[in-house]
MIMAR-667011 format. One line per field, with one value per atom (N, C-alpha, C): residue number from 1; atom name; x, y, z. Coordinates in pm, whole numbers, plus 50000, padded with zeros to 5 digits. Example, Ala and Ser with C-alpha at 12.3 -4.5 7.8 and 13.67 -1.06 7.14 Angstrom:
// MIMAR-667011
milum <- 1, 1, 1, 2, 2, 2
nuvo <- N, CA, C, N, CA, C
u <- 51319, 51230, 51320, 51285, 51367, 51290
v <- 49431, 49550, 49670, 49775, 49894, 50003
w <- 50780, 50780, 50780, 50708, 50714, 50787
***
This chain:
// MIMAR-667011
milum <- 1, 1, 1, 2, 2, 2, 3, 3, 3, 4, 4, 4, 5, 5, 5, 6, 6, 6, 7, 7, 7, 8, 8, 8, 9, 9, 9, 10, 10, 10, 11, 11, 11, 12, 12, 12, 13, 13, 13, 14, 14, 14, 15, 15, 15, 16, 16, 16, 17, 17, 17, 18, 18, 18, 19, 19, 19, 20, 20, 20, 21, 21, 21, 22, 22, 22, 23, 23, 23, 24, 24, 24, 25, 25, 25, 26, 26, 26, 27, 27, 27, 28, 28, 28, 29, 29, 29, 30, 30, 30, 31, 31, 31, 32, 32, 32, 33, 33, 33, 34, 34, 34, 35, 35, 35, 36, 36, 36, 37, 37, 37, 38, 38, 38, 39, 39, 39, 40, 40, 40, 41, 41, 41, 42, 42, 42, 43, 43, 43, 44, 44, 44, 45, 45, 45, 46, 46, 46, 47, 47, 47, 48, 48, 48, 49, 49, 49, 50, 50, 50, 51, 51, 51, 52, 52, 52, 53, 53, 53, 54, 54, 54, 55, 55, 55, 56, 56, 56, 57, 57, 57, 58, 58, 58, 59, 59, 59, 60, 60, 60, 61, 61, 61, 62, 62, 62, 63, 63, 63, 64, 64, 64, 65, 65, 65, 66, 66, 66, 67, 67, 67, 68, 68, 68, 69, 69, 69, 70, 70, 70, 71, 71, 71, 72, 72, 72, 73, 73, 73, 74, 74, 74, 75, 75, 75, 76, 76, 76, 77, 77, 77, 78, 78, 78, 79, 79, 79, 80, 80, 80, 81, 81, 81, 82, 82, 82, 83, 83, 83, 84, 84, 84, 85, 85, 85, 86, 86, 86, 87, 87, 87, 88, 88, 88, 89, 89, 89, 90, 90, 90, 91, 91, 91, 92, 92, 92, 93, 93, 93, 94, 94, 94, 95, 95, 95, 96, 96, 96, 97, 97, 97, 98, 98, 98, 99, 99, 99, 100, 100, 100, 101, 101, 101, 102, 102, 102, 103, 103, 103, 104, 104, 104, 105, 105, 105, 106, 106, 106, 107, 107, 107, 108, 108, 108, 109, 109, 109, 110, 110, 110, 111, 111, 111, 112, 112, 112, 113, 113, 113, 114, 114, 114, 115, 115, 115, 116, 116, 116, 117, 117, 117, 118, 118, 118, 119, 119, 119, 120, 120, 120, 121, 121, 121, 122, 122, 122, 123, 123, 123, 124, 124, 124, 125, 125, 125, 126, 126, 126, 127, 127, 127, 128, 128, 128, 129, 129, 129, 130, 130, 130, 131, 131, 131, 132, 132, 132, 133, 133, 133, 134, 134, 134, 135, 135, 135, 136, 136, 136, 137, 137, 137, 138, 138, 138, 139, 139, 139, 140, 140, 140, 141, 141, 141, 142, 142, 142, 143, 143, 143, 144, 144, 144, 145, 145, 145
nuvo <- N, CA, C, N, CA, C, N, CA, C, N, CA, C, N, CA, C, N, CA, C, N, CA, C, N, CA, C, N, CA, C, N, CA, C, N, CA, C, N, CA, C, N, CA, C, N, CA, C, N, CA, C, N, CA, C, N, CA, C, N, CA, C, N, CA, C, N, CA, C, N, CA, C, N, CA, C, N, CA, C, N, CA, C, N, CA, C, N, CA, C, N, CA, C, N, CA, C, N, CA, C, N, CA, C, N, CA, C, N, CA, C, N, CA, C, N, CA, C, N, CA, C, N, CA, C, N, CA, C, N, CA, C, N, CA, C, N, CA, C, N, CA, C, N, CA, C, N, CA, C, N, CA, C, N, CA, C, N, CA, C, N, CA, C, N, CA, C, N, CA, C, N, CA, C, N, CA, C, N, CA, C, N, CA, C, N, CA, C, N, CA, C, N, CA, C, N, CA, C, N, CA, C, N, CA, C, N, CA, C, N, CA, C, N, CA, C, N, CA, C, N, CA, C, N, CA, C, N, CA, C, N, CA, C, N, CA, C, N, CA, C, N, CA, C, N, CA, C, N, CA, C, N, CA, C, N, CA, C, N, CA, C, N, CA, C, N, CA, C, N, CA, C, N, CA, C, N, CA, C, N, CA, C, N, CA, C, N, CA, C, N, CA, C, N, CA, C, N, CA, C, N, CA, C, N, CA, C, N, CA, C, N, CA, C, N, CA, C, N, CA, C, N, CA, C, N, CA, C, N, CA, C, N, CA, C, N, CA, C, N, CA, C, N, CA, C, N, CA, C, N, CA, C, N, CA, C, N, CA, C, N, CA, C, N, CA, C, N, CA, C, N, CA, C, N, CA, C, N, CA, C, N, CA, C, N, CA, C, N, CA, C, N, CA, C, N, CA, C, N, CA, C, N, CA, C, N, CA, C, N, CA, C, N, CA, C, N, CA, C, N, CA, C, N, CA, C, N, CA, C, N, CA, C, N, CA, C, N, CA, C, N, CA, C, N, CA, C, N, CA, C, N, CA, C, N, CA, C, N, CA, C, N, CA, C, N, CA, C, N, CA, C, N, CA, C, N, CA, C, N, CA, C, N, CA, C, N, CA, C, N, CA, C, N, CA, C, N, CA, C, N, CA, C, N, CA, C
u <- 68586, 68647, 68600, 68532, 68501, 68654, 68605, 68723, 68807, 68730, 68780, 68906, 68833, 68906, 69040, 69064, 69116, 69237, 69188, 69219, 69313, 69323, 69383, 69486, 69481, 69555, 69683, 69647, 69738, 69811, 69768, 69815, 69937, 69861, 69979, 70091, 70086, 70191, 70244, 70212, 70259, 70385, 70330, 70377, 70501, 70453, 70595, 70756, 70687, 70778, 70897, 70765, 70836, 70913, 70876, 70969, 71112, 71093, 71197, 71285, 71258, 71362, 71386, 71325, 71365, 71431, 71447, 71530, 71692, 71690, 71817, 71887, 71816, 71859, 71954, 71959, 72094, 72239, 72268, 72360, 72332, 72253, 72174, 72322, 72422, 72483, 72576, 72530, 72591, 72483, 72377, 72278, 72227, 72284, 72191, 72065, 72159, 72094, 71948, 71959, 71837, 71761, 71813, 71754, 71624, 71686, 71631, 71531, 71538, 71451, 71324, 71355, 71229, 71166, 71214, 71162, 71102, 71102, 71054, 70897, 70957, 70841, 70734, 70773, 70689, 70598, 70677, 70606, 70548, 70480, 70427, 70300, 70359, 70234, 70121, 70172, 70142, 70014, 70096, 70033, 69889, 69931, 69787, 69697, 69742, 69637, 69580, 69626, 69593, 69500, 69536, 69421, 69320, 69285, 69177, 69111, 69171, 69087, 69040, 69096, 69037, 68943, 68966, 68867, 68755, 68731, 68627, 68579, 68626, 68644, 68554, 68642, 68644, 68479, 68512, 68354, 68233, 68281, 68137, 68078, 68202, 68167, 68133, 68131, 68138, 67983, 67940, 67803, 67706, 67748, 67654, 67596, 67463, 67354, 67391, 67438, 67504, 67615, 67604, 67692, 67820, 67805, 67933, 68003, 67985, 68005, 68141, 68046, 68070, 68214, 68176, 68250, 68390, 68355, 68506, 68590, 68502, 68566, 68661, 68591, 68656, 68755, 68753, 68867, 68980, 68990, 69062, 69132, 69037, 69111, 69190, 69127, 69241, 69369, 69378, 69466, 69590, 69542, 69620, 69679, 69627, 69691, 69817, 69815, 70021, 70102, 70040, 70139, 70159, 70039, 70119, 70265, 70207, 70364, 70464, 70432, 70595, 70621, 70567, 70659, 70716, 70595, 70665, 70842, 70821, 70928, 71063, 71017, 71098, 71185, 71092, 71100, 71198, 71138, 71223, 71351, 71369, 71505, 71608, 71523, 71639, 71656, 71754, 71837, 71936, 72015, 72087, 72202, 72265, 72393, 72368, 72224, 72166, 72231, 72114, 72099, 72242, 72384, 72523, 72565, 72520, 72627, 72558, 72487, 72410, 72306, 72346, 72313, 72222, 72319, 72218, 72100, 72128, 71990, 71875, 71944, 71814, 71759, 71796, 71769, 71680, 71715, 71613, 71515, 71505, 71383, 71266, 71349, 71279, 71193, 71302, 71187, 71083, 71095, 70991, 70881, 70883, 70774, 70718, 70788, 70759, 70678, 70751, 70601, 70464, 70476, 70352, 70254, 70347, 70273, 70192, 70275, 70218, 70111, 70130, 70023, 69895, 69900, 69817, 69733, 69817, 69777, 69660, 69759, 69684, 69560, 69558, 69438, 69292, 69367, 69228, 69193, 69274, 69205, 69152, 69182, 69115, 68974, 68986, 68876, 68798, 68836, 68746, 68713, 68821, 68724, 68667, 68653, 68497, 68367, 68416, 68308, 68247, 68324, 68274, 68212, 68254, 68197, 68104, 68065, 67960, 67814, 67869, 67727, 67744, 67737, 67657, 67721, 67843, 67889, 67940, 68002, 68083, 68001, 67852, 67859, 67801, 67898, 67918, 68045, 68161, 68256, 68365, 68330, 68409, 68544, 68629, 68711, 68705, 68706, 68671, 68776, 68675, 68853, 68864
v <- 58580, 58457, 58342, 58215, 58108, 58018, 58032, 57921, 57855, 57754, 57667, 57683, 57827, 57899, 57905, 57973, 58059, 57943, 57847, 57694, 57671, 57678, 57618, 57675, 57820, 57933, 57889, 57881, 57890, 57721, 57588, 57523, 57497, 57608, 57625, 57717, 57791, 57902, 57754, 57699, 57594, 57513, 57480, 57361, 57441, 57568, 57629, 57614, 57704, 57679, 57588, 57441, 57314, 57261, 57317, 57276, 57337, 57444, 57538, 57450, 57475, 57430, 57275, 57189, 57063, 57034, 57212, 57211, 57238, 57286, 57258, 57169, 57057, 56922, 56856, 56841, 56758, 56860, 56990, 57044, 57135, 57101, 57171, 57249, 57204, 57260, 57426, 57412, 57545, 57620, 57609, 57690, 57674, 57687, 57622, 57775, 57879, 57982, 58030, 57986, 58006, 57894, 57793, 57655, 57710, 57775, 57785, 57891, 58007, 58112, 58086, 58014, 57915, 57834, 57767, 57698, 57745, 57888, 57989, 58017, 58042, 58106, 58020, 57870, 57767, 57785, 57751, 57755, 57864, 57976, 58071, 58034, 58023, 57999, 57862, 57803, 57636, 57637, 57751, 57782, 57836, 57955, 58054, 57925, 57853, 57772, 57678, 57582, 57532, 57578, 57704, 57789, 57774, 57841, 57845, 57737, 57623, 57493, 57471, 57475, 57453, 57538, 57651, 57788, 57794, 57748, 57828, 57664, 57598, 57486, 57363, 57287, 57214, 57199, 57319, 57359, 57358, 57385, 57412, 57283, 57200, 57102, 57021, 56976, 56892, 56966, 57097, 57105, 57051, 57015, 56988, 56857, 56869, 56788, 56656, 56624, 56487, 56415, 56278, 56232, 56206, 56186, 56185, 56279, 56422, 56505, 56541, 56540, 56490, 56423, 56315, 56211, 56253, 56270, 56335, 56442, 56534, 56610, 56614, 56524, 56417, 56355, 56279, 56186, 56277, 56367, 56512, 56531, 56595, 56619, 56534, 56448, 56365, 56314, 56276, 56265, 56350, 56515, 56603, 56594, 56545, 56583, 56525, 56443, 56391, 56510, 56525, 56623, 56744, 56828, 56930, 56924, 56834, 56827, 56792, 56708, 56657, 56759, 56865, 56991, 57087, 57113, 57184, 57111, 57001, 56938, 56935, 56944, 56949, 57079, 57137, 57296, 57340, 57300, 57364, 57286, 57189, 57094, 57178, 57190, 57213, 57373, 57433, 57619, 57550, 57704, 57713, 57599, 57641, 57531, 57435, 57352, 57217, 57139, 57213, 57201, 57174, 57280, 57263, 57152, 57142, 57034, 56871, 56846, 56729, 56707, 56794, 56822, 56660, 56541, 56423, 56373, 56383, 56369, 56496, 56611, 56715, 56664, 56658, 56610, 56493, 56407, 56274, 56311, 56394, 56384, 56461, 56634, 56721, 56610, 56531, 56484, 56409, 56290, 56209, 56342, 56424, 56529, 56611, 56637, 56694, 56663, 56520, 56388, 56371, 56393, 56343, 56463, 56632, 56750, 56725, 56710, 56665, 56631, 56501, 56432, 56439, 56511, 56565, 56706, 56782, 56864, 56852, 56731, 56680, 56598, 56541, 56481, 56575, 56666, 56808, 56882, 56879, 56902, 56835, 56667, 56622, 56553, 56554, 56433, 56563, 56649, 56743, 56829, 56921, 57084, 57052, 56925, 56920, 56894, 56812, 56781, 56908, 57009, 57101, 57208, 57199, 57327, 57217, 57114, 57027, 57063, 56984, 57040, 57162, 57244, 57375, 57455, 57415, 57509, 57660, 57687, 57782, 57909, 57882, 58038, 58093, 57969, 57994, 58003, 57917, 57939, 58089, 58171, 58267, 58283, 58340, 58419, 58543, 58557, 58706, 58795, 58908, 59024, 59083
w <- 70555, 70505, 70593, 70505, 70626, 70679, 70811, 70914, 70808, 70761, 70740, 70589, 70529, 70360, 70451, 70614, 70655, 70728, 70766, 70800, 70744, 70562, 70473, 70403, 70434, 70387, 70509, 70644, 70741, 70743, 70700, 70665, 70530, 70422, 70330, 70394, 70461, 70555, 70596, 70717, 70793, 70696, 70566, 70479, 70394, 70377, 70300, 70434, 70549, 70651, 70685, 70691, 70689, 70633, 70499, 70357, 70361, 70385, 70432, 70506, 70601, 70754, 70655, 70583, 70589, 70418, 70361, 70260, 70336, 70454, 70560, 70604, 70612, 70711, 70633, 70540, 70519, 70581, 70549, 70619, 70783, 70883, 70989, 71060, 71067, 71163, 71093, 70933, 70917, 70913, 70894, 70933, 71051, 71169, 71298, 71331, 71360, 71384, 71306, 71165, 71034, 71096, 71124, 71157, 71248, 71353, 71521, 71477, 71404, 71387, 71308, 71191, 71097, 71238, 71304, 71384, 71473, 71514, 71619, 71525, 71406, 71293, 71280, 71277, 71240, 71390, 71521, 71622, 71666, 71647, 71630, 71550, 71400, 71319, 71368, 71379, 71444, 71527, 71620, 71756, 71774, 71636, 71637, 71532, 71457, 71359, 71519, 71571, 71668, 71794, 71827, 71879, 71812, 71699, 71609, 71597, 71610, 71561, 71699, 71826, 71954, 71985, 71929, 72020, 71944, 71811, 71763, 71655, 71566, 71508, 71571, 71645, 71744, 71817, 71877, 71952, 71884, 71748, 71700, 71639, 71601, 71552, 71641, 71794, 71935, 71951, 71885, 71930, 71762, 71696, 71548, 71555, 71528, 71528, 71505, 71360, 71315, 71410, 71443, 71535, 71474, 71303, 71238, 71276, 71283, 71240, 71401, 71475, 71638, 71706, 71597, 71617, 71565, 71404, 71334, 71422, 71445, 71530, 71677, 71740, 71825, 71801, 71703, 71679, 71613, 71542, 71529, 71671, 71752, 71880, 71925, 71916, 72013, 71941, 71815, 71756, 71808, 71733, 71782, 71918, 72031, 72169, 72202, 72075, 72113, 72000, 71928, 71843, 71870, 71944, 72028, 72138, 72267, 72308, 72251, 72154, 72050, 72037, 71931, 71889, 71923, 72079, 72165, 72237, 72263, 72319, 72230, 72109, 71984, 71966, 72010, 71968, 72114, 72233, 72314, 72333, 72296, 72273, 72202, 72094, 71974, 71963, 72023, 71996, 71928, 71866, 71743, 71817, 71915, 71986, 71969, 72017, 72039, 71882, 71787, 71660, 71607, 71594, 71585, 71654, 71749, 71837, 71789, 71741, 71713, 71581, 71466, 71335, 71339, 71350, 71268, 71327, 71467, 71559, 71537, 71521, 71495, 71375, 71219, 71111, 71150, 71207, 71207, 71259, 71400, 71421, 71381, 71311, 71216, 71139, 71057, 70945, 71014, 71113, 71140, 71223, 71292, 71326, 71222, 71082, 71018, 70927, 70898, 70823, 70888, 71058, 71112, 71096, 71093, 71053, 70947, 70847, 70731, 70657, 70700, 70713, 70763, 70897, 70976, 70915, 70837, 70763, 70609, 70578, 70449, 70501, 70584, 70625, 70680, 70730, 70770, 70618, 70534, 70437, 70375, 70384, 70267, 70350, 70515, 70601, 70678, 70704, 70814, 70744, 70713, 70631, 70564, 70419, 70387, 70461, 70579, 70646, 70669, 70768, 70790, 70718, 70577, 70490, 70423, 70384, 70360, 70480, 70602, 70692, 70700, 70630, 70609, 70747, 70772, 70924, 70833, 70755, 70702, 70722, 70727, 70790, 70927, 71035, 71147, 71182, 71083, 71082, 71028, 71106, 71014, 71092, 71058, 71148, 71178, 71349, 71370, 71288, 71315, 71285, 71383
***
C-alpha cells in the first residue's frame, strides 16, 4: 500500500474518532470516563500517523529534487510543531475527574483543537499527498510491514 493510500486511511480513523468524542461535548461530564478513553484512542492513533509522516514522509520529501516539493514539505513540518504539544498538553490535562469537574472548559477547548485537527487533516489531503503521489514518490513511499 503507498504511504500516502495508508496516510489517508489513518486520517479517516483520526476523523471518525474526533467525531466521536465531539458527538459528546455538549453533555462531557456524564460521559467523562468514555470521554478520557476515546481520547487515549485518538492519542495513540495520532501518534503512530505522526510518526509515519516524520520517519519516513517528511524525509523523503526534504530529500526530492523539486524545491516546491521541499519547500511544501517544510512548511508541513513546521506547521505541525505547535499542534503536537497542544494535544499532548490537552490530552494530559484532561482525565475522566478533570473532564467531570469542568465539562464547559473541556468542551471549548476539544472543539477549538479539534477544528485545528481538522483542518490540518483536510489540508494534507487536499495540499501534500497529491503533491507527493504526483512527483512520482509513491513508489518510495510504501509502508513497511
Amino acid at each position: 500500500m503507498a504511504l500516502t493510500e495508508h496516510l489517508r486511511v489513518q486520517h479517516a480513523e483520526l476523523i471518525e474518532v474526533l467525531r466521536a468524542i465531539a458527538g459528546r461535548l455538549d453533555a462531557p461530564a456524564r460521559g467523562a470516563a468514555d470521554i478520557r478513553a476515546e481520547l487515549t484512542v485518538l492519542a495513540d492513533k495520532l501518534g503512530k500517523h505522526l510518526r509515519l509522516e516524520d520517519d519516513v514522509l517528511y524525509p523523503i520529501l526534504a530529500e526530492h529534487d523539486a524545491d516546491e516539493v521541499r519547500t511544501l514539505g517544510q512548511r508541513f513540518v513546521a506547521e505541525m510543531s505547535g499542534v503536537r504539544p497542544s494535544f499532548a498538553s490537552f490530552s494530559d490535562r484532561w482525565s475522566a475527574d478533570a473532564i467531570a469537574a469542568d465539562p464547559a472548559t473541556f468542551a471549548t477547548e476539544a472543539r477549538t483543537l479539534f477544528a485545528v485537527i481538522e483542518d490540518r487533516i483536510a489540508r494534507e489531503n487536499r495540499e501534500l499527498y497529491p503533491v507527493a503521489d504526483v512527483a512520482a514518490l509513491t513508489s518510495r513511499l510504501c509502508v513497511p510491514r
